[in-house]
N, C-alpha and C positions, 0 to 999 in steps of 0.2 A: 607975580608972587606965587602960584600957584607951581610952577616951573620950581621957584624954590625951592618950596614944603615936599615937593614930590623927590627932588635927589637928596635933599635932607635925612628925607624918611628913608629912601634907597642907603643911604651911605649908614647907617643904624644898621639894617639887614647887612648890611657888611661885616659892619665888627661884629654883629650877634654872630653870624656865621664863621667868622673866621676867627672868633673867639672857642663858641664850640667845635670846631677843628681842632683848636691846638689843646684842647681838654682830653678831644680824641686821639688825638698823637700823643700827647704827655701820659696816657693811661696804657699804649700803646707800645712805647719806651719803657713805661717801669714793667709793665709785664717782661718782656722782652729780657730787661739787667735781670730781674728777679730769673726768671728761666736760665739766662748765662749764669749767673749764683750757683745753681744748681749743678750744672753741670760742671761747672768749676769743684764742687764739694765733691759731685762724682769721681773729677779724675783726681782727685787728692787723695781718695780712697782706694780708687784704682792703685795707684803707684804704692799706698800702703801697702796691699796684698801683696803687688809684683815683689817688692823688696822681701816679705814676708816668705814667699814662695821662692825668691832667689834663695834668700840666706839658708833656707832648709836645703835646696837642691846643693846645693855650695857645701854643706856639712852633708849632706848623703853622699857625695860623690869622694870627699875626703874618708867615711867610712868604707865606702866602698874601696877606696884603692889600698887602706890599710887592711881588710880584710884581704884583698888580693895578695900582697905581700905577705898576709899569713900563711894563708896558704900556701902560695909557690914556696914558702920556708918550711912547710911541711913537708914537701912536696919532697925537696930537696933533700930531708933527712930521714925520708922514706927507706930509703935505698941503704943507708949504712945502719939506720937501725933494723931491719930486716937482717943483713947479715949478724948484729951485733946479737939480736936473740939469736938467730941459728945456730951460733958459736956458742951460744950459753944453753941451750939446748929446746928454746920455746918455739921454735919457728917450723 
């Protein structure tokens, strides 16, 4: 009987331990999602900025190329208006 009471008792230390294990690991896990959470929220916000920062660079670059076109259209009528004052007597 005593052979009994003693794996009885062993087999108690069992589940108490292996209950507090998976306390430790269930605690161990939501840390863990919680952290992924985070980092999930990070790169949602990332990707907000990137697009934010696309869409500006995307409209600087369309300014820039119609400022370029302004120009070279100046550029271009550089030349006949310079003659067209010299003719009228401003140049």
């Amino acid at each position: 009987m005593g052979t009994l009471a003693a794996m009885d008792h062993s087999g108690s230390n069992d589940l108490a331990n292996g209950q507090a294990a998976l306390g430790r690991l269930a605690q161990a896990v939501r840390g863990r999602v919680a952290e992924h959470d985070l980092w999930q929220e990070i790169d949602k916000q990332i990707w907000v900025i990137e697009q934010i920062f696309g869409d500006t660079v995307d409209a600087t670059d369309g300014v820039d190329q119609q400022l370029r076109r302004d120009c070279e259209s100046l550029v271009g009528i550089g030349a006949p208006l310079k003659g067209i004052l010299k003719t009228l007597g401003h140049g």
